[in-house]
N, C-alpha and C positions, 0 to 999 in steps of 0.2 A: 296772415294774422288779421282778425277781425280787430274791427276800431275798440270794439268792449271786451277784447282780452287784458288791458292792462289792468281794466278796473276790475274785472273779475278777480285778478292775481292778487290785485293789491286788499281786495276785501276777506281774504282768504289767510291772505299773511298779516292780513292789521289784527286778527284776536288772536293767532300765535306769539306778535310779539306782546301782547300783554298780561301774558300766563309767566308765573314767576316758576323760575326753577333753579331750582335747589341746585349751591357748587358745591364739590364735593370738598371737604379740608384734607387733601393725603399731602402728607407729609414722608419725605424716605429718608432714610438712614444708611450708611452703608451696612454691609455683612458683617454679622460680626465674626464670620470664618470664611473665609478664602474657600474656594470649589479646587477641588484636584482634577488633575488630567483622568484619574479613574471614575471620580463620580461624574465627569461631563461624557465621558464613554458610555457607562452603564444607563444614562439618562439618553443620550442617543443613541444607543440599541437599543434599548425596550420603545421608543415611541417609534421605531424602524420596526421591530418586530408587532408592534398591537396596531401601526395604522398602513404600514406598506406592504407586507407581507401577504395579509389576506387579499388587499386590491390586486397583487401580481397572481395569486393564486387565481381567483376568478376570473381575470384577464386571459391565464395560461391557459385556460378550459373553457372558455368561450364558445369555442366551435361545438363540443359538448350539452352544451346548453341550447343551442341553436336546437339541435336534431328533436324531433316528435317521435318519441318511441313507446 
């Protein structure tokens, strides 16, 4: 590292920390109903079915894809 990396760093981070930003107020609550063992099924089946399902499909067919026909 060069002698004028520190100062370079440090003029780089001295006007980010002078930008005001916004916190957010969240505030939580608990539930006000309880999740069943069927709605936490159907909530991981459906995001198994819409985000892994097609990755294993493509995956499965790969070689397929590969060939120039």
């Amino acid at each position: 590292m060069s002698v004028l990396t520190p100062l370079l760093l440090r003029s780089l981070t001295g006007s980010a920390r002078r930008l005001m930003v916004p916190r957010a107020q969240v505030h939580s609550k608990p539930a006000r109903e309880q999740l069943g063992v069927l709605d936490i099924t159907i909530g991981l089946t459906s995001c198994f079915v819409c985000c892994l399902l097609p990755a294993g499909w493509v995956l499965s067919h790969l070689e397929s894809y590969k060939k120039r026909e």
